[in-house]
N, C-alpha and C positions, 0 to 999 in steps of 0.2 A: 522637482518631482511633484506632479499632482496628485496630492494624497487624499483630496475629493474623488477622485477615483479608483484608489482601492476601497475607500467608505462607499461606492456604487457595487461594488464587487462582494461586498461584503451584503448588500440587499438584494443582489440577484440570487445569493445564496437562500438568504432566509426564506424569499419568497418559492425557491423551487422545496427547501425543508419542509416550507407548510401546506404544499401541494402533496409532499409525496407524504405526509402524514396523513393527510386526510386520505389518500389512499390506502394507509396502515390503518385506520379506522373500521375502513369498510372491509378487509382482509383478515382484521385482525391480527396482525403481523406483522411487527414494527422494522423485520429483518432486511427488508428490502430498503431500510437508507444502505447499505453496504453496497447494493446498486445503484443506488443515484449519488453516494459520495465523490466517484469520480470527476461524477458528473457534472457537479456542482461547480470543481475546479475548473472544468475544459468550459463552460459556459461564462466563467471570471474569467479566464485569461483572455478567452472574446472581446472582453469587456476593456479589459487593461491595452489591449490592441487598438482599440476602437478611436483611439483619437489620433491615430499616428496618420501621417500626410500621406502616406504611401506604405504598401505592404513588399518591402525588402525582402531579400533574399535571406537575409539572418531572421528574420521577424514569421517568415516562411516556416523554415527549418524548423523553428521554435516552438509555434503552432502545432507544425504537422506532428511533432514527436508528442506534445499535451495531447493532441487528438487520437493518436495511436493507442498513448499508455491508456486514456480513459474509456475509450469505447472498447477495448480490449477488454481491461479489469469488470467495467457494468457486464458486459455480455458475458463472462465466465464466471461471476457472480450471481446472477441474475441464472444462467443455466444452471448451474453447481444447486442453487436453493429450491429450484422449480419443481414444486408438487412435494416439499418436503416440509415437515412442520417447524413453526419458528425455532429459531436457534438458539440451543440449550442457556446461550450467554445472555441472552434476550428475556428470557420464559425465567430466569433466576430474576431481572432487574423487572419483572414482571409483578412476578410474585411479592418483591423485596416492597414496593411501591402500589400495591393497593392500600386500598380503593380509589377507584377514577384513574386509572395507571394510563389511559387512553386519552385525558385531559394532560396529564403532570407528563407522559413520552412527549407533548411539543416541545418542551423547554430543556427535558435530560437528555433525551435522543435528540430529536432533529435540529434545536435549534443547538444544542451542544455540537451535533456533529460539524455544522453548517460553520461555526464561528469557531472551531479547529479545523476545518480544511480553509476557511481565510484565514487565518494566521500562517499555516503552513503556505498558503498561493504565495507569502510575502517576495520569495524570490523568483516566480513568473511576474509578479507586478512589475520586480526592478528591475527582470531581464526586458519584458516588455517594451513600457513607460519611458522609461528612463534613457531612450536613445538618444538625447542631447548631449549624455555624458560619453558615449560609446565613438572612441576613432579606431577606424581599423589598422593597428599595426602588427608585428611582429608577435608580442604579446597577447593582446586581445585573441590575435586569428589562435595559438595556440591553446588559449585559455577555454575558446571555444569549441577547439578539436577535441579537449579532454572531456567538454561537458557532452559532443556527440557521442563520442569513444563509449564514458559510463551509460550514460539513457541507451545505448544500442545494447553493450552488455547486459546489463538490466532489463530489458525487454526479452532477450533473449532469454535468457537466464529462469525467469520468474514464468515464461509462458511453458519453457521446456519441464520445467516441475510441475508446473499445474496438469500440463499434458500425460505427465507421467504418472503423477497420481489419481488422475483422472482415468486411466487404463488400468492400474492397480484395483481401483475398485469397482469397476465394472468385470470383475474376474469374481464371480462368487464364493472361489475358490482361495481369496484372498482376506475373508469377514474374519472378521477381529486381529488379523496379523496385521504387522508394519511394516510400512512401506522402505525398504532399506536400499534399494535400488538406484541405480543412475547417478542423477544430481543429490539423489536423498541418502548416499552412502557417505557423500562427504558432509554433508550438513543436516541437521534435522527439521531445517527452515527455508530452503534453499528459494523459494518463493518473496521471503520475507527478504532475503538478504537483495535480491533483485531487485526489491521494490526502494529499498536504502541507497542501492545503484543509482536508480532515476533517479533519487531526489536530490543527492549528491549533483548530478550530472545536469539537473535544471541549478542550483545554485553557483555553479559555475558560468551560467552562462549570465547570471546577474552580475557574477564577482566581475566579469568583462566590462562591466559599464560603471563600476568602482563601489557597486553595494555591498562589500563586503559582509557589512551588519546584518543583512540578508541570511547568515551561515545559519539564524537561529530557525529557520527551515528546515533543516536536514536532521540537524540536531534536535528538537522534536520529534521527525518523524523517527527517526532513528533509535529514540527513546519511547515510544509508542508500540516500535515492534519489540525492542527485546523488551521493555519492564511494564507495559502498561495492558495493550487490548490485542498483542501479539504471543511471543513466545511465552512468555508465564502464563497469563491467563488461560492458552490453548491447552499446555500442558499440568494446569491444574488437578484436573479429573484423569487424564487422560490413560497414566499407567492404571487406574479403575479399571477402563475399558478396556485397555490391550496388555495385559501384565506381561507381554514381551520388551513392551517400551521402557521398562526399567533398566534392560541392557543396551540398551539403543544408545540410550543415555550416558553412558558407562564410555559407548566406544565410539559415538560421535558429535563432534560439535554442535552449537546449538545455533549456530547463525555463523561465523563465517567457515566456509567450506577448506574442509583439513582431512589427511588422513585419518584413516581408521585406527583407533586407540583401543590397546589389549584391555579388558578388563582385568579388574584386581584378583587377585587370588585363583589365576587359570591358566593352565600350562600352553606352552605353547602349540604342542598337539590338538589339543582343545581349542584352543583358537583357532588355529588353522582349521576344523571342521565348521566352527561356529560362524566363519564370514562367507563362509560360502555358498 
């Protein structure tokens, strides 16, 4: 495995980091790496590509799904923030970090983000890269059904929430309620859990060429959405803003998708009005 070339992947990062900061300079609004995050990765896996003798039909597949999942995630990122003021999670690490918070964002924000979406690319690198190790048998082709199977559910999955939550709040009629609806009745993350899908489903397609070691990809990410800059940190403030989402809470999951659970201490009368 050439591991000079995940160390190239790792500098095509930093350099797009320090472009889109200085673009957060002149904005004033650091929020927009959340758009170029994806970004960063589909430009490494280019990169992890790039020395293969020929672009395969597996190596194809591979591509085409990094290129889906990221230019999907920037442009509904990028739209979702557009014309809206930096993001409250941002505007706190703001505040937390003066004076010079527009010098000291190269190193917390961008170049942080940059050197956690290369750690996470580890298993595009080895799905990549590492086609010396890959023979197509039995195994491999199934290992790689299951890594298409999850990145398609996951894609599916996470764009049908955004979409639906994206309709919810274009209803004026909908300001300060939550969203309980759809994929959001069984989960209160249902986006987040999609995005667990892909990374799942790219680690799979490394485990095919014997990087097992690679799992610490998903596992991360994984750990990202439910304890780190996902589900908790979202729902920090959040019953502040919408004192409905105390019961949300109460009756559903928080990442993976399950029925609807009675709240404590309420008849089932009352239930039966309250889910409907």
């Amino acid at each position: 495995m050439n591991w000079l070339l995940y160390i190239d992947g790792l500098m095509v990062m930093l350099v797009m980091a320090f472009a889109t900061w200085l673009l957060s300079v002149y904005l004033r609004d650091v929020s927009i790496v959340d758009s170029a995050w994806s970004l960063m990765i589909l430009v490494a896996s280019f990169t992890y590509s790039s020395t293969l003798p020929y672009m395969g039909l597996r190596e194809f597949v591979i591509i085409s799904l990094v290129t889906v999942w990221a230019i999907r995630l920037s442009i509904h990122l990028t739209w979702r923030n557009w014309g809206e003021k930096e993001d409250r999670r941002y505007q706190a690490i703001r505040a937390k970090y003066q004076p010079h918070f527009e010098i000291k964002s190269l190193l917390i924000i961008f170049f942080f983000q940059a050197i956690l979406a290369w750690i996470i690319s580890i298993s595009l690198f080895s799905a990549l890269s590492d086609e010396a190790n890959y023979t197509i048998t039995f195994t491999t082709l199934v290992i790689d059904s299951i890594a298409v199977i999850l990145i398609l559910i996951g894609l599916f999955y996470e764009t049908a929430a955004d979409w639906q939550l994206a309709k919810f709040k274009d209803n004026p009629g909908n300001h300060g309620k939550v969203m309980d609806k759809g994929l959001w009745k069984y989960s209160r993350h249902p986006n987040y859990f999609g995005e667990c899908l892909i990374w799942w489903g790219f680690f799979f397609f490394a485990l095919a060429t014997g990087a097992w070691w690679s799992v610490i990809s998903p596992i991360i990410m994984t750990w990202l959405l439910l304890k780190f800059s996902g589900v908790v940190m979202l729902e920090e403030t959040i019953t502040e803003r919408r004192p409905e989402y105390s019961n949300y809470i109460k009756t559903t999951n928080a990442f993976f998708p399950g029925t609807t659970k009675k709240p404590d201490n309420i008849s089932d009368s009352c239930y039966e009005g309250y889910t409907k």
